[in-house]
C-alpha positions as CSV (number, residue, x, y, z in Angstrom):
1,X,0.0,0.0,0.0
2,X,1.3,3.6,-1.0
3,X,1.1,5.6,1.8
4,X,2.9,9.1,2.7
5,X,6.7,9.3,2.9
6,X,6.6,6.0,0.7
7,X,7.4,5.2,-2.4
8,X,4.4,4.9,-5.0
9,X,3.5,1.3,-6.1
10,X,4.0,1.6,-10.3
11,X,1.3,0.7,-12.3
12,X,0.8,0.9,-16.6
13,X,-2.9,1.4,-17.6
14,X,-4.4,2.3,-20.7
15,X,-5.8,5.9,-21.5
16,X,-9.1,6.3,-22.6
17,X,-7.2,6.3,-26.3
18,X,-5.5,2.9,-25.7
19,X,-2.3,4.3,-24.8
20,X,-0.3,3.0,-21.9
21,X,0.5,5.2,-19.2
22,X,3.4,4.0,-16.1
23,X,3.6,6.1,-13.6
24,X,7.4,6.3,-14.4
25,X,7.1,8.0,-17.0
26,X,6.8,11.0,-15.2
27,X,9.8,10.7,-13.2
28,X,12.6,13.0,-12.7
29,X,9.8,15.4,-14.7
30,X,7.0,16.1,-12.9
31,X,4.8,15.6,-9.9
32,X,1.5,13.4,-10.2
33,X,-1.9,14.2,-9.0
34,X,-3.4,10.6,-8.9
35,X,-7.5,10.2,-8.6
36,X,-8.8,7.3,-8.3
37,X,-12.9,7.5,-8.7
38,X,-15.3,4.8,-8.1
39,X,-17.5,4.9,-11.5
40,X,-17.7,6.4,-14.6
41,X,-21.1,8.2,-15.3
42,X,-22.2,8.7,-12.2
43,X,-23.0,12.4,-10.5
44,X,-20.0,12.8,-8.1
45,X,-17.3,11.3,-10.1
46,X,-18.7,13.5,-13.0
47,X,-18.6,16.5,-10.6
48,X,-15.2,15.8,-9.5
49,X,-13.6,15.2,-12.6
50,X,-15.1,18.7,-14.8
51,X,-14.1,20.7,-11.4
52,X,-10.5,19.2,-11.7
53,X,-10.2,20.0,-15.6
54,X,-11.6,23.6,-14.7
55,X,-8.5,23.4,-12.5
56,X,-5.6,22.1,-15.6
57,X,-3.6,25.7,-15.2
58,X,-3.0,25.0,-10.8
59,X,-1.6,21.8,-12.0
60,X,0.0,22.8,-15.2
61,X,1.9,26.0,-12.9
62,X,2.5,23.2,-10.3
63,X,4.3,21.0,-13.1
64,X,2.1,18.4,-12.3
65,X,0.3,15.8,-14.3
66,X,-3.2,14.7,-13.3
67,X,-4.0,11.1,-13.7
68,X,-7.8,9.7,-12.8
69,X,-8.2,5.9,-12.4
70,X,-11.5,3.9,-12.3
71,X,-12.1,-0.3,-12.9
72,X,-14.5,0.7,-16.1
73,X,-12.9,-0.1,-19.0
74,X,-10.6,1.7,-21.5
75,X,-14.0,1.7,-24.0
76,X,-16.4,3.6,-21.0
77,X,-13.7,6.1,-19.8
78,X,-13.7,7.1,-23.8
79,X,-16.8,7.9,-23.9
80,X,-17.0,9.3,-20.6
81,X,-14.2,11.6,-21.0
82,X,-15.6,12.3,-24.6
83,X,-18.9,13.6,-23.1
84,X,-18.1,15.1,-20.2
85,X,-14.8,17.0,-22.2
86,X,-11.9,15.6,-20.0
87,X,-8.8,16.3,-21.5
88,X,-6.7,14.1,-19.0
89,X,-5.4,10.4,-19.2
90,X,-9.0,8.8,-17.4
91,X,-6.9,5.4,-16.7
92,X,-8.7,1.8,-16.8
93,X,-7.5,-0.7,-14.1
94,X,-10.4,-2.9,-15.5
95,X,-8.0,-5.9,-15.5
96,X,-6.4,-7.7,-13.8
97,X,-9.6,-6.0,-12.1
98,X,-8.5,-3.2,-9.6
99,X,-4.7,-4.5,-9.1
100,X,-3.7,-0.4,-9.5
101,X,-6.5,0.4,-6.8
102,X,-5.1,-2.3,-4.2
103,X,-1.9,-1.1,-5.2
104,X,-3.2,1.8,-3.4
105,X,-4.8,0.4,-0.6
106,X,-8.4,1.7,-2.0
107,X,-10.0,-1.1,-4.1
108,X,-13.4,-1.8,-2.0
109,X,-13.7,-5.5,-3.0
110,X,-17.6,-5.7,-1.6
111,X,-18.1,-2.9,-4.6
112,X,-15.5,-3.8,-7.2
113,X,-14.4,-0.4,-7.5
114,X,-12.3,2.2,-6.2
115,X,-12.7,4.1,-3.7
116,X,-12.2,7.8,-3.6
117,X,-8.7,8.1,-2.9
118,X,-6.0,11.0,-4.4
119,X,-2.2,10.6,-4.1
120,X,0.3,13.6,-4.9
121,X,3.7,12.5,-6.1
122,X,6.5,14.0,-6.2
123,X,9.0,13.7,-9.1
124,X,11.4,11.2,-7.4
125,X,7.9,9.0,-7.6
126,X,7.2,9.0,-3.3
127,X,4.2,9.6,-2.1
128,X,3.9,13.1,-0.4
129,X,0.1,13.3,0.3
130,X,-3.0,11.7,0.1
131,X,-6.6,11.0,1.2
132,X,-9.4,8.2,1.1
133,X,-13.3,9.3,1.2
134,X,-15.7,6.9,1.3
135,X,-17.6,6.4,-1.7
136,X,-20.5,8.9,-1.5
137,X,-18.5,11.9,-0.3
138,X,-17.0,14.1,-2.7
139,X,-13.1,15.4,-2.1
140,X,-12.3,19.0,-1.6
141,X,-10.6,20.1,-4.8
142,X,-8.7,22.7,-3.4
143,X,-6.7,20.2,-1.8
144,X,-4.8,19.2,-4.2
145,X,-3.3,22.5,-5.6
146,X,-2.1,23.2,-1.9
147,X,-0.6,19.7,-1.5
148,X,1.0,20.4,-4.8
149,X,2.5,23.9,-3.7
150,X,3.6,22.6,-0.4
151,X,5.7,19.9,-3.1
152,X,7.3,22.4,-5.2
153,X,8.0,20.3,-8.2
154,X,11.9,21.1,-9.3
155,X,12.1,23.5,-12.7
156,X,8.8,25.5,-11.3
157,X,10.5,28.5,-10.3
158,X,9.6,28.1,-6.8
């Protein structure tokens, strides 16, 4: 389980295009905003999602790439992400089912999904914050940005 002050457990998922996405690739580049949301389609993680996208300059100043994962498959987070205009990788750990999301420590196996849990990585790929809400409550956006600041991602300008 990736927890805070620990490295991040690596995972390669596919994008809603079919490309794969490791979490090393952003290594020695930039820090990751990771989001794992239990369903596709569904009010909250819709919510979430649009209100993080309305956010892409925080993270882009932050030198930070966001990175949402669900269990739907690379096929529904297309089509999610195409109708709800998400211009981030929406990752599908539809299989082996939820290995990214145990990875984690936030798979909830009597749902099959993830919960709602959001990891910020630094560049050297260690775990600097995070939180878990269950799966009807909504995260505070403006978390993120200020775990991000309080990071300080080298080449910033910070």
């Amino acid at each position: 389980m990736s927890t805070v002050g620990t490295a991040a457990a690596d995972f390669s998922l596919p994008d809603q295009h079919g490309r794969t996405v490791a979490l090393t690739d952003f290594r020695g580049r930039k820090s990751v905003v990771l989001v794992f949301y239990p369903f596709a389609f569904t009010s909250v993680c819709a919510g979430e999602l649009q209100a993080l996208q309305a956010q892409s300059d925080a993270f882009e100043r932050e030198n930070a790439q966001l990175l949402a994962v669900s269990c739907d498959s690379m096929h529904t987070q297309r089509v999610f992400s195409d109708q709800e205009g998400l211009e981030f990788p929406l990752l599908s750990d539809f299989w082996p089912h939820g290995a990214a999301a145990r990875a984690y420590g936030v798979f909830a196996e009597d749902k099959g999904c993830a919960l709602r849990g959001t990891f910020v990585i630094d560049p050297a790929g260690v775990v600097r914050w995070s939180v878990v809400n269950a799966l009807p409550d909504p995260r505070d956006l403006h978390e993120y940005v200020k775990a991000l600041e309080a990071v300080r991602s080298p080449g910033t300008g910070h």
